[in-house]
FIKOLZA-1660 file (N, C-alpha, C; in steps of 0.1 Angstrom, whole numbers, plus 5000, padded with zeros to 4 digits):
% residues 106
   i   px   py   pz ch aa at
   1 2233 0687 1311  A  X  N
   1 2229 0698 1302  A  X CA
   1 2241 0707 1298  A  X  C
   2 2251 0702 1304  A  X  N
   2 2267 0712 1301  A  X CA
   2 2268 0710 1284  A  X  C
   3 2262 0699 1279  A  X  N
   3 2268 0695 1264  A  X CA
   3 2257 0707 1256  A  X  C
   4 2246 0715 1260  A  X  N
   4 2235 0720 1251  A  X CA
   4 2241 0737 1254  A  X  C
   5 2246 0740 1267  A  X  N
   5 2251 0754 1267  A  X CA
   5 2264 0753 1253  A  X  C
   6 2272 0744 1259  A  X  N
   6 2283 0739 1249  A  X CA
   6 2279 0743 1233  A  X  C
   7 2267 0735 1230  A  X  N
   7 2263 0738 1214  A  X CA
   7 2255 0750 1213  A  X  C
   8 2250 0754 1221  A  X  N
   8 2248 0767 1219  A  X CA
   8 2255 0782 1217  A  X  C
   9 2270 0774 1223  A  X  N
   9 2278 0788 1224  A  X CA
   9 2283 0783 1212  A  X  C
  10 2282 0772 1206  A  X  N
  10 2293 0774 1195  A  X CA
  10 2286 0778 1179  A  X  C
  11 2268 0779 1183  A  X  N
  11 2262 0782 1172  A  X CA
  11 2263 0796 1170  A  X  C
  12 2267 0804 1184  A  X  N
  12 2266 0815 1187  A  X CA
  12 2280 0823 1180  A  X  C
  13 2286 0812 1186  A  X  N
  13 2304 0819 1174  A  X CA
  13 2300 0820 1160  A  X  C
  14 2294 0804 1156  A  X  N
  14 2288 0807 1141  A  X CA
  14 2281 0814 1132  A  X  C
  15 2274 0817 1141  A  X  N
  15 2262 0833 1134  A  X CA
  15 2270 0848 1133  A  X  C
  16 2280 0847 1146  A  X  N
  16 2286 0861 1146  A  X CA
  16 2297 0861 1134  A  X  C
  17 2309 0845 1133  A  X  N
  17 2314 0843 1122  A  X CA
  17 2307 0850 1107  A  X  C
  18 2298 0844 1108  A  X  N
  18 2284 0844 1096  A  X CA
  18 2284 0857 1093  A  X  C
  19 2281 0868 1104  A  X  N
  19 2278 0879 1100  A  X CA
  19 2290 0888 1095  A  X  C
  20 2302 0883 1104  A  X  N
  20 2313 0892 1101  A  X CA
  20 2315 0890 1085  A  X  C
  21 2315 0876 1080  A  X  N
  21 2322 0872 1068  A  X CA
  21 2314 0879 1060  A  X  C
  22 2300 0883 1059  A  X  N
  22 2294 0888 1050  A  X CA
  22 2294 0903 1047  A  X  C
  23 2301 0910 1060  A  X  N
  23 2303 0922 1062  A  X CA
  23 2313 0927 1055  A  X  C
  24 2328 0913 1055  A  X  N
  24 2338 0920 1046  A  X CA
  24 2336 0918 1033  A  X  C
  25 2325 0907 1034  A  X  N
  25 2322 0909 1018  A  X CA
  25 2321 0915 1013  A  X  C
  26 2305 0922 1018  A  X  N
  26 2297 0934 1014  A  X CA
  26 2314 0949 1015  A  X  C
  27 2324 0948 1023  A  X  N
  27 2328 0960 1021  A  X CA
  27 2342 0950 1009  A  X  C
  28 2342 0944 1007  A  X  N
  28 2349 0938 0994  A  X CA
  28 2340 0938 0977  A  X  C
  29 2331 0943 0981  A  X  N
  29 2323 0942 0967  A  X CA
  29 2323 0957 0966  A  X  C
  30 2325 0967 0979  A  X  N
  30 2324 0980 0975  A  X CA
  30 2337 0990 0972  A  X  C
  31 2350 0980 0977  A  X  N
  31 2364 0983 0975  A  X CA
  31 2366 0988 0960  A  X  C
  32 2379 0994 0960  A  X  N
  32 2383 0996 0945  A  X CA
  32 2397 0998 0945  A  X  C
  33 2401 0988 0934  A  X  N
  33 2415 0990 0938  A  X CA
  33 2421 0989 0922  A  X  C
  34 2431 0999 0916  A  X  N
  34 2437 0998 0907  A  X CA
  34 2452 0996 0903  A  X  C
  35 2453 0996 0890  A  X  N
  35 2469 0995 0882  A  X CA
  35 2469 1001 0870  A  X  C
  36 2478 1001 0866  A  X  N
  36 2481 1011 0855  A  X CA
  36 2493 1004 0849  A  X  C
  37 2492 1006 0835  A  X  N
  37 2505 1002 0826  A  X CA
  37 2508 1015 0815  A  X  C
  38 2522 1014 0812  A  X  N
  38 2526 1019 0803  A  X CA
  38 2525 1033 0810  A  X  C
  39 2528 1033 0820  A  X  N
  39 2534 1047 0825  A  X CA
  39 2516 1058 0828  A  X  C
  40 2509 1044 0831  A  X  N
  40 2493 1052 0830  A  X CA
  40 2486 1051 0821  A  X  C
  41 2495 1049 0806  A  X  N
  41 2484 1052 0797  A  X CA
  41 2473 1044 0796  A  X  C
  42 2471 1031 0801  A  X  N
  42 2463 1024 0810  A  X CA
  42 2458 1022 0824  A  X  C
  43 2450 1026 0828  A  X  N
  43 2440 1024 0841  A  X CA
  43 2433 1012 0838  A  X  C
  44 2432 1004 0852  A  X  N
  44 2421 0995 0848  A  X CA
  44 2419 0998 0864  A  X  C
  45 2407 0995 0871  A  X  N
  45 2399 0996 0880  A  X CA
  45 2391 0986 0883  A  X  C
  46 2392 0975 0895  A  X  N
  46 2385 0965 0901  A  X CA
  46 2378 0966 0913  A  X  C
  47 2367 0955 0913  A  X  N
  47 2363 0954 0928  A  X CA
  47 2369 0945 0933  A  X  C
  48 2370 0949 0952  A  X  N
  48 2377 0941 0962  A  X CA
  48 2375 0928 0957  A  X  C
  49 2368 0921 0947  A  X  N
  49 2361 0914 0939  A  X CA
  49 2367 0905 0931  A  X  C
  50 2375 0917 0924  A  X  N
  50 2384 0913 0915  A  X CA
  50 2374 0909 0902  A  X  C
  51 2361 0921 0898  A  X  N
  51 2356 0922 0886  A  X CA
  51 2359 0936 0883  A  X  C
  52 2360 0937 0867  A  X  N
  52 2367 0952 0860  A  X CA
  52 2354 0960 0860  A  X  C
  53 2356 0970 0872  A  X  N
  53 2347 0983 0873  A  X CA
  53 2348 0996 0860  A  X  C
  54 2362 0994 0857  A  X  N
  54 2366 1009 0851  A  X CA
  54 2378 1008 0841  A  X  C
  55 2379 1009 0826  A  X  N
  55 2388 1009 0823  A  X CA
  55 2389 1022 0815  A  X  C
  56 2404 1025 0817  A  X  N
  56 2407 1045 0812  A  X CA
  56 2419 1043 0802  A  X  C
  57 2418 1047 0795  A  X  N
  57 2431 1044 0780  A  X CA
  57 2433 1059 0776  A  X  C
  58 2446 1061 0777  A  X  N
  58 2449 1075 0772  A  X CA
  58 2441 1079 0758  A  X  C
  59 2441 1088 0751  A  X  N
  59 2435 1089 0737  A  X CA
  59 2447 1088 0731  A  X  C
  60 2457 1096 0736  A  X  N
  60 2476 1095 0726  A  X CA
  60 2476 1078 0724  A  X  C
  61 2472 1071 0730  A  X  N
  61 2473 1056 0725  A  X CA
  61 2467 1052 0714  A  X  C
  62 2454 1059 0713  A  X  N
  62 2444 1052 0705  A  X CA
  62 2446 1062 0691  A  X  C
  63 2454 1073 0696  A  X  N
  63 2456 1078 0679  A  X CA
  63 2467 1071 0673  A  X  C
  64 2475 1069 0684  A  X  N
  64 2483 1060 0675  A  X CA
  64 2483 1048 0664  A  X  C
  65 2473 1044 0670  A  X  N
  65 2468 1030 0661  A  X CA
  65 2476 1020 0665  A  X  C
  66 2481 1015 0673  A  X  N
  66 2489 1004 0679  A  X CA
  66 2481 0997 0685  A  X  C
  67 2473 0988 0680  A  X  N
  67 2460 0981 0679  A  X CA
  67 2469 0968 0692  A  X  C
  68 2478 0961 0688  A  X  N
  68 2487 0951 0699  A  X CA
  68 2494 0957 0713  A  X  C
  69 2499 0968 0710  A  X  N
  69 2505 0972 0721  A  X CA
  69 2491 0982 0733  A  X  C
  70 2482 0982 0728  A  X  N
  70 2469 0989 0731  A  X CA
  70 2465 0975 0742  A  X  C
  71 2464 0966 0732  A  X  N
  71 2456 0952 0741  A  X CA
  71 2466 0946 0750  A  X  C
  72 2482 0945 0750  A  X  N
  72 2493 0943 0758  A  X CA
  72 2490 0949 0772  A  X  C
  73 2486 0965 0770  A  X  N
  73 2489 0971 0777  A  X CA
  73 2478 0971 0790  A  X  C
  74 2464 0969 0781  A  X  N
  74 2450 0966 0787  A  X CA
  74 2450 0952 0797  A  X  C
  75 2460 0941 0789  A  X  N
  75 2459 0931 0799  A  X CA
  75 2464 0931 0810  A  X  C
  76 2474 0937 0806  A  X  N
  76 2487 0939 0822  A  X CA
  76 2484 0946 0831  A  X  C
  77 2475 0959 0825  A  X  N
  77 2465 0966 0839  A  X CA
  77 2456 0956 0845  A  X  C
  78 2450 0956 0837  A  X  N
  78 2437 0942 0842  A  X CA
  78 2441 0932 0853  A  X  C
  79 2451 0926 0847  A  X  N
  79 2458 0915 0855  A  X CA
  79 2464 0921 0867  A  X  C
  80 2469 0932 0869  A  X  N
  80 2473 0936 0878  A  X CA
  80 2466 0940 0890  A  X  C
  81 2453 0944 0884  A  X  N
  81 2446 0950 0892  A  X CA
  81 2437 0938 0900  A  X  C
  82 2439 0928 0893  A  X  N
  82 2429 0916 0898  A  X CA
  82 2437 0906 0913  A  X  C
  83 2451 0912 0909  A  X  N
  83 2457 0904 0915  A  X CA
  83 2460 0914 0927  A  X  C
  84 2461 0929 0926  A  X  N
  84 2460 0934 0940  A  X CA
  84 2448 0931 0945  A  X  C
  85 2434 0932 0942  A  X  N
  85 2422 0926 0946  A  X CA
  85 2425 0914 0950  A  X  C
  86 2429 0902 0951  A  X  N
  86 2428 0890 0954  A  X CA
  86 2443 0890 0968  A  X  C
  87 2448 0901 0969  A  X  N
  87 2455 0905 0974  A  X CA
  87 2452 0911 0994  A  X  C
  88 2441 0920 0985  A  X  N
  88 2428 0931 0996  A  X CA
  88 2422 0918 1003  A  X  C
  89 2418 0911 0992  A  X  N
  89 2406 0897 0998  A  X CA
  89 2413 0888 1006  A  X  C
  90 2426 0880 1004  A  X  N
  90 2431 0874 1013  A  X CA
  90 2434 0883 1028  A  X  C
  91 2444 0897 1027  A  X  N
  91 2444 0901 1034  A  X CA
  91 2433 0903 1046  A  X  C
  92 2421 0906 1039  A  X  N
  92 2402 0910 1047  A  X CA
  92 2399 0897 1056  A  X  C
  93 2403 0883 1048  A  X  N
  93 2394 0872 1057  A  X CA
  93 2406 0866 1058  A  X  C
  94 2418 0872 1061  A  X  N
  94 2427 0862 1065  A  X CA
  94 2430 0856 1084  A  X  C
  95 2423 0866 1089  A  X  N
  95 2420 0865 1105  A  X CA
  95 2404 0857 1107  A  X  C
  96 2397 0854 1097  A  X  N
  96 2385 0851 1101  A  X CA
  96 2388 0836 1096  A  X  C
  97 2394 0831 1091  A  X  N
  97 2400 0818 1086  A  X CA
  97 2406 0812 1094  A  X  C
  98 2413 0819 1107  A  X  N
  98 2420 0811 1117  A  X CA
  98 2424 0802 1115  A  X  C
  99 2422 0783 1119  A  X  N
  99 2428 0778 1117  A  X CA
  99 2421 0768 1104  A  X  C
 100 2412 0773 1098  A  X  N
 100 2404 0766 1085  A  X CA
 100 2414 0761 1075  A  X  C
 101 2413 0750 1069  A  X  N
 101 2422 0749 1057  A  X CA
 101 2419 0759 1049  A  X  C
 102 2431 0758 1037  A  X  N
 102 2424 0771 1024  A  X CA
 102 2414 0765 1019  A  X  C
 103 2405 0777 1014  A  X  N
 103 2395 0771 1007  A  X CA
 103 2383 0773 1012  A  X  C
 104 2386 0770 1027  A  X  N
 104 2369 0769 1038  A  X CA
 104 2361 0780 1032  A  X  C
 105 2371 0792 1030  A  X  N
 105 2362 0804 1032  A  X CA
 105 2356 0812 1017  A  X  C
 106 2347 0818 1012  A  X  N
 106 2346 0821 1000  A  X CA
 106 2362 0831 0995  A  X  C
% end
């Protein structure tokens, strides 16, 4: 009967696994993490997610009328911001992954 305590303790790692992973989720869908370009005049704002919650554009930009350097500026916050987010998220499940290949984990 040693082999059923056995599978039972390891169902029991798995549900607790289970719960934790969903917990950093749940507190990675509620994270917010940003970047800025051009000295600020771009904010962009993501979830631990790494989807765009918030974008803030100076108005001195937009009077300007620099229609290219407006969308330059928008992507490189964006991108920046996505990439500290994917940053937060490796960091969050990087202990819960132990020795899993990449990938195992969402």
């Amino acid at each position: 009967m040693r082999g059923l305590g056995d599978l039972r303790g390891l169902m029991q790692q798995a549900q607790k696994l289970q719960a934790e992973l969903a917990e950093r989720k749940r507190k990675l869908a509620c994270a917010r993490v940003e970047a800025d370009a051009g000295g600020g005049i771009v904010k962009a704002v993501v979830s631990g997610e790494g989807e765009l919650v918030e974008l803030h554009i100076s108005p001195e930009v937009v009077a300007e009328g620099d229609a290219e350097m407006l969308e330059d500026l928008v992507l490189a916050a964006v991108k920046e911001a996505q990439a500290k987010a994917r940053e937060l998220a490796r960091k969050e499940m990087s202990d819960l992954a132990g020795g899993l290949p990449p990938g195992m984990l969402p």
